[in-house]
N, C-alpha and C positions, 0 to 999 in steps of 0.2 A: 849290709852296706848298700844302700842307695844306688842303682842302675836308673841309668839319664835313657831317653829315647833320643834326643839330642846326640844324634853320633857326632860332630864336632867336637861338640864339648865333652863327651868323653875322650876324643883324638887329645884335645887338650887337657884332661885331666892325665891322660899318660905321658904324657909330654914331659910335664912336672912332677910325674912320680919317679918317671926316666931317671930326671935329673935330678933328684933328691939321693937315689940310689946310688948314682955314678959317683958322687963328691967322697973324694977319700976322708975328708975331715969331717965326715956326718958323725957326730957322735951323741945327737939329740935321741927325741922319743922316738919310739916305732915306728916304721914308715908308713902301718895300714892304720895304724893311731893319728897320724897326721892326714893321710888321708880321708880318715874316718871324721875327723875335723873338718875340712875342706867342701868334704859332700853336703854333710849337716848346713854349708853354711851356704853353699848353692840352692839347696833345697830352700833353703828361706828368703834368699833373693829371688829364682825364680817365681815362687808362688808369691810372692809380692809383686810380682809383673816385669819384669826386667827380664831382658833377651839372653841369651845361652852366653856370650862375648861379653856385657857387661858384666853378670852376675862371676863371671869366672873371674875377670881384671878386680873385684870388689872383694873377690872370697881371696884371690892370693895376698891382696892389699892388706888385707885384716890378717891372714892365715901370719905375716908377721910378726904380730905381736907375739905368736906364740913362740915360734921358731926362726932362728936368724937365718937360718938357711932359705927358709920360704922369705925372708926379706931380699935375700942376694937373688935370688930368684924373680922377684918383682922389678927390681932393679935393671937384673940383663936383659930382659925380657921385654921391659915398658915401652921401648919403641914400635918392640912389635905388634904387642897386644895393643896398642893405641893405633896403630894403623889398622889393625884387623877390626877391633873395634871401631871407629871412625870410617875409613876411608873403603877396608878389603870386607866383601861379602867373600862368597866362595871361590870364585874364579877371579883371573886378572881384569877379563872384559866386564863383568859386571862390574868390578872394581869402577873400573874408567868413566863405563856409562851413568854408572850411581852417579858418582861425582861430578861428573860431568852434569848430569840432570840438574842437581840439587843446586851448585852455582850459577847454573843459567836462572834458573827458577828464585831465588835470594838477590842477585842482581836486580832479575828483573820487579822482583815487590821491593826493593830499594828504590829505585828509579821510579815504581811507581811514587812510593811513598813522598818521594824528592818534590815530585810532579805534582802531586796531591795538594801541599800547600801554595803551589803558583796556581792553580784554579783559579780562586777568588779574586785575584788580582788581574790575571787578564780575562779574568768577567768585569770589570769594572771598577774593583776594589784595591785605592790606591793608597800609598806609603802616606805618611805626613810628608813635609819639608825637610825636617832633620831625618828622614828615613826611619821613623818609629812604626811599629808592629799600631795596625787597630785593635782593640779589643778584640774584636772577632776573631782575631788570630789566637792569640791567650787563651779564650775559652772553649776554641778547639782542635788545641793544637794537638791532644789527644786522641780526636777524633782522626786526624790524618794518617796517624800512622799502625795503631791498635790492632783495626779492623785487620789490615796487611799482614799482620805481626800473627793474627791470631789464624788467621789463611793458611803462614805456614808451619804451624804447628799441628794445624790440622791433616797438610799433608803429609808432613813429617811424622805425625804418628801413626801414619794411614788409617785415619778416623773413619767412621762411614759420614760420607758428604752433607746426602739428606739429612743423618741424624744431627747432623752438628749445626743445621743450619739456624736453630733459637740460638746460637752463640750470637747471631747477627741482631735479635731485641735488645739487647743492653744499649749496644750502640746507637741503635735507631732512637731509642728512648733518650741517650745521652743528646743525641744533634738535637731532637726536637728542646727538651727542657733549656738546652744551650741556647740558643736562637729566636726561640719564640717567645719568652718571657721581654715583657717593654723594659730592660734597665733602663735607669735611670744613667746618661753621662757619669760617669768617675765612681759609680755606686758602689757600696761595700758590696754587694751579694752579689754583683758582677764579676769582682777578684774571686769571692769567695768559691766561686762555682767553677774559675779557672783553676782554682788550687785543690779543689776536690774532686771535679769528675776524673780525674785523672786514678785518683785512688779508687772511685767506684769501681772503673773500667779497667781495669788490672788483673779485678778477680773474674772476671769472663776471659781473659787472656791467660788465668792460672788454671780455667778449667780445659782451656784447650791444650794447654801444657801437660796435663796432667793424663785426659784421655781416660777421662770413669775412673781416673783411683783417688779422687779428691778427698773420698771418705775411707780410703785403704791407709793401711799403717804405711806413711814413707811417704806420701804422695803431696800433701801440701810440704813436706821439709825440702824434698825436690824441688817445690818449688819457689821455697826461698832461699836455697840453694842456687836458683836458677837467677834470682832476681838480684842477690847480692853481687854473681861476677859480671852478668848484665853493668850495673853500676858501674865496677871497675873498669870494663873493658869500653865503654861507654866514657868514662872521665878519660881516660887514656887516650880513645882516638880525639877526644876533643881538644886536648892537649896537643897532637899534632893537628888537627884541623886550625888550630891557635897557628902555630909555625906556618903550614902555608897562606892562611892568610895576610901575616905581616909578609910574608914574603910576595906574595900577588900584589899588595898595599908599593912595596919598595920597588919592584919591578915596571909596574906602571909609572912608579912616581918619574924611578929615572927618563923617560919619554916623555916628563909633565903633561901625564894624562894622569886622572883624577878616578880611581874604580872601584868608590864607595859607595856608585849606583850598582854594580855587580858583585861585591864582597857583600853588602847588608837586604840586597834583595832577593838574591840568588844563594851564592857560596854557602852566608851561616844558615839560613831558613832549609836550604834541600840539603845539605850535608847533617844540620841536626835530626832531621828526619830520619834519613837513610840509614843512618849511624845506629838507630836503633833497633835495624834488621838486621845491618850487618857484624852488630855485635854480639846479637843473638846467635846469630850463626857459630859464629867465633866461641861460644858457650857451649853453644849445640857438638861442637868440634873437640873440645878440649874435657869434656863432662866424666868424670869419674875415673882421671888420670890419678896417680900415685898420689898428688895433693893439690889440691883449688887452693885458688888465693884471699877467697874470703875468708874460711878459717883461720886462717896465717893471721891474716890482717888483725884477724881479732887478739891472737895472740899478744898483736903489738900495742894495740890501743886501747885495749881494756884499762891498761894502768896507766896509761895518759889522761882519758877519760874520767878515771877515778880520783888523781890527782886534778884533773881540772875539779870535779866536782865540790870537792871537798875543800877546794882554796877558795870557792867561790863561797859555798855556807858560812864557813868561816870569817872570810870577808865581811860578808854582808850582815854577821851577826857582831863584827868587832868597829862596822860603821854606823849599822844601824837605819842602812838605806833601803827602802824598799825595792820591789821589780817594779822597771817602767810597764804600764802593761797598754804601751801604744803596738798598734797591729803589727809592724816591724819585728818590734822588739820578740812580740807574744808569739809569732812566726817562727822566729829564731831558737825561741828558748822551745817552742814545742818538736824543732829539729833536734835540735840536740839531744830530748828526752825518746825521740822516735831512734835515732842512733845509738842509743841505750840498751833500748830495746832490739834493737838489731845485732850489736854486740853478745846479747842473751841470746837470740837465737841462732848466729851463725857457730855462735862457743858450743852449743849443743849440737850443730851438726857435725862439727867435728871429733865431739866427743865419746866415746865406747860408752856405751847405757849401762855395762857391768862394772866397770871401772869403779877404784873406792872412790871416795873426796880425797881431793888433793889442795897443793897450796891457791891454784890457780880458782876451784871451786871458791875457795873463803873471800879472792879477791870480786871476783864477781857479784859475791853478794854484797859487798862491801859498795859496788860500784849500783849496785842495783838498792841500797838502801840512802848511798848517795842522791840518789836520783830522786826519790821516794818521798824524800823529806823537801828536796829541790821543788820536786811536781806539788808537795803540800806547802810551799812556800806562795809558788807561782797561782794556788785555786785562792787562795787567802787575799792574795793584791786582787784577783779579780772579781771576785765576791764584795772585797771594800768596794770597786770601783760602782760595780753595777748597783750598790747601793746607796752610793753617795750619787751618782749620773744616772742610773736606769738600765736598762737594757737598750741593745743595739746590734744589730749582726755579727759584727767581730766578736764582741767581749762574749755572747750565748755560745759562739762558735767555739771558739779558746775555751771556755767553761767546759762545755761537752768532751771537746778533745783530753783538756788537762785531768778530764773524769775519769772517758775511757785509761786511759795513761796510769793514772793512779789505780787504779782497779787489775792493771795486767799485773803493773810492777808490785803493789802489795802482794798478792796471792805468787809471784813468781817469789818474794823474798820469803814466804814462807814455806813454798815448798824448797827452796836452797836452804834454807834452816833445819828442815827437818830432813834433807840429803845429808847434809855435815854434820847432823847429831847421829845419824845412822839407823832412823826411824822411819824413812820414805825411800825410795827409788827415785834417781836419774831421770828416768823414763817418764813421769809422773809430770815433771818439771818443764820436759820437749813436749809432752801430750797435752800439756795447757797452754803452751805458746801456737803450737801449730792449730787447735783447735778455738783459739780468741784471737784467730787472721781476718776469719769475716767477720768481725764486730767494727775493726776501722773501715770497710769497703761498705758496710752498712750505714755507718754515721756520715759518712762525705756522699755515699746516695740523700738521706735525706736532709743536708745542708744544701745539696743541688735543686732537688727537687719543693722542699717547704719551705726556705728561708728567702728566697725572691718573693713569693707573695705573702708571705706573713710578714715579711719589712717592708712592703710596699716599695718593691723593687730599689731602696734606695741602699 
């Protein structure tokens, strides 16, 4: 049996052999059988990179499925192991300091980040009339807060500093192609480079997330694992940033003072900013507790998802109407098929890789060949169009995209095909998703960087 050097984590591995012993109602396997299990499963987290407190909260987590008792154990337990994890190093004072550190230090790259986007304005760069965002803002609204983002993850993973410092070329490459190219007023590839570099820039934020295990088994699912509750916890506080601002909006009013030069100049621009540090954090905090809520989520909206899909082909084959494929529209529908594909990947990280197929597997694929046919509906309107009009930045753009798209989701329905016939592995299924993550970071790099001067900025 496996002996840790990790004296802790052996403290805690008898901790929970203790209490496996003590329970009069044990009436499960062996108790050196289970923890003969438990070791096997530490040993696999650890050498995948994961510290002595995660991998142990990860091994009791799973160690459930086997035995309910090691479930009732995860259970009484999770406050603490989530503190210990999170919050308690070894002593109380390090406790305090750590913590202490790390929210000074999140605060304060929020505030930068807050700060970051009023730059340009009291350099000179001012609102319209009706208080609208310039362009400039749009296309680097990315750039403001990334850089920040990717700072603390670097500390947070105690990276070495020097080495980490090409994380800071992406960016730099990102501001110049932003900025210095002549757009054209109101140009398509102007939008387009706001709606892309974002995606470019992401994945230099997933390397510093990740900290060298980009190419280890676990390390990109981490971090779309990381990027899904991002989202949630991100729509969440905006949800209340919504609430105080009606409330800031009705409190001035009563004094009939007017504070939609500080709710739209200030409040939503440095609170949308901040928000994405201090979400992160909040992820950073709550990471590989008994259950995340992206998983969950997917649980819920797979079949909503699939039922939308499916009402919609339906639909559209019992009217006869084609897809508009105005950039709006083309936007919209390539969300939705990107949320498809997110559904697929957060469904796998929730999922046990040993696990047979289940009902939940058939629905998926079901939603994922919904989509399939969806995406070959949507390359078919835009292939009409570009050949009846030409080419033009959006419709190359949407073509490309609706490519990549097609190409994940085919090759994911066939390997979910051959999961449910009982001729491929699980695994097979998560190692093609997590390994065709940089293919979208690479095509919104070169709609950034080619498609302003091959359309002649327009």
């Amino acid at each position: 049996m496996t002996t840790f050097a990790d004296q802790p984590l052996e403290e805690q591995i008898a901790h929970w052999r203790a209490y496996v012993r003590c329970r009069p109602a044990f009436n499960g396997p062996d108790v050196e059988e289970l923890e003969g299990h438990l070791r096997d499963q530490l040993v696999a987290l650890t050498e995948a990179g994961l510290a002595g407190d995660e991998a142990f909260l990860i091994a009791v987590k799973r160690m459930g499925s086997l035995d309910a008792l090691s479930r009732e154990f995860a259970r009484a337990h999770s406050e603490r192991l989530w503190k210990q994890l999170v919050i308690a190093p070894n002593t109380a004072d390090e406790s305090a300091n750590a913590t202490r550190a790390e929210t000074l230090i999140v605060l304060s790259l929020a505030i930068a980040a807050a700060l970051a986007i009023k730059v340009p304005a009291l350099s000179g760069l001012r609102l319209s009339p009706d208080h609208e965002l310039p362009p400039f803002y749009a296309r680097n609204a990315s750039l403001f807060v990334f850089p920040l983002l990717t700072v603390y993850f670097v500390w947070k993973r105690g990276s070495n500093v020097v080495r980490s410092l090409w994380l800071a070329l992406p960016f730099a490459a990102g501001a110049i192609f932003a900025n210095f190219f002549p757009f054209r007023t109101g140009s398509d590839t102007q939008v387009l480079t706001a709606l892309h570099l974002p995606i470019a820039l992401w994945l230099a934020v997933g390397f510093a997330y990740v900290r060298g295990r980009w190419f280890a088994d676990g390390g990109r699912m981490d971090f779309v694992r990381y990027s899904g509750e991002l989202v949630i916890y991100y729509v969440l506080i905006a949800l209340g940033g919504g609430v105080l601002t009606g409330f800031t909006m009705m409190m001035f009013k009563a004094i009939e003072m007017n504070a939609a030069w500080f709710v739209a100049g200030w409040l939503i621009p440095c609170g949308a900013m901040g928000a994405v540090i201090i979400g992160s954090w909040l992820v950073e905090a709550k990471q590989n507790v008994i259950e995340n809520m992206a998983p969950v989520l997917t649980r819920l909206f797979t079949p909503l998802f699939t039922v939308l899909l499916l009402v919609f082909l339906a639909t559209m084959a019992w009217t006869g109407s084609p897809i508009n494929v105005k950039r709006e529209v083309l936007i919209g529908f390539d969300l939705l098929l990107v949320l498809v594909v997110g559904l697929v990947l957060y469904a796998a990280s929730a999922r046990d890789p040993q696990a047979p197929p289940d009902f939940f597997d058939g629905l998926q694929l079901l939603l994922v060949v919904s989509a399939l046919v969806a995406d070959g509906v949507a390359l078919a309107a835009i292939a009409a169009r570009i050949s009846e009009f030409g080419f033009t930045p959006n419709r190359v753009a949407a073509l490309g995209e609706n490519l990549i798209l097609l190409a994940n989701l085919a090759w994911s329905a066939w390997l979910y095909a051959r999961f449910l016939r009982h001729r491929g592995s699980f695994a097979d299924l998560e190692r093609w998703q997590v390994v065709y993550l940089p293919v979208y970071s690479v095509w919104a790099a070169l709609v950034v960087v080619m498609f302003p001067p091959v359309f002649g900025y327009r």
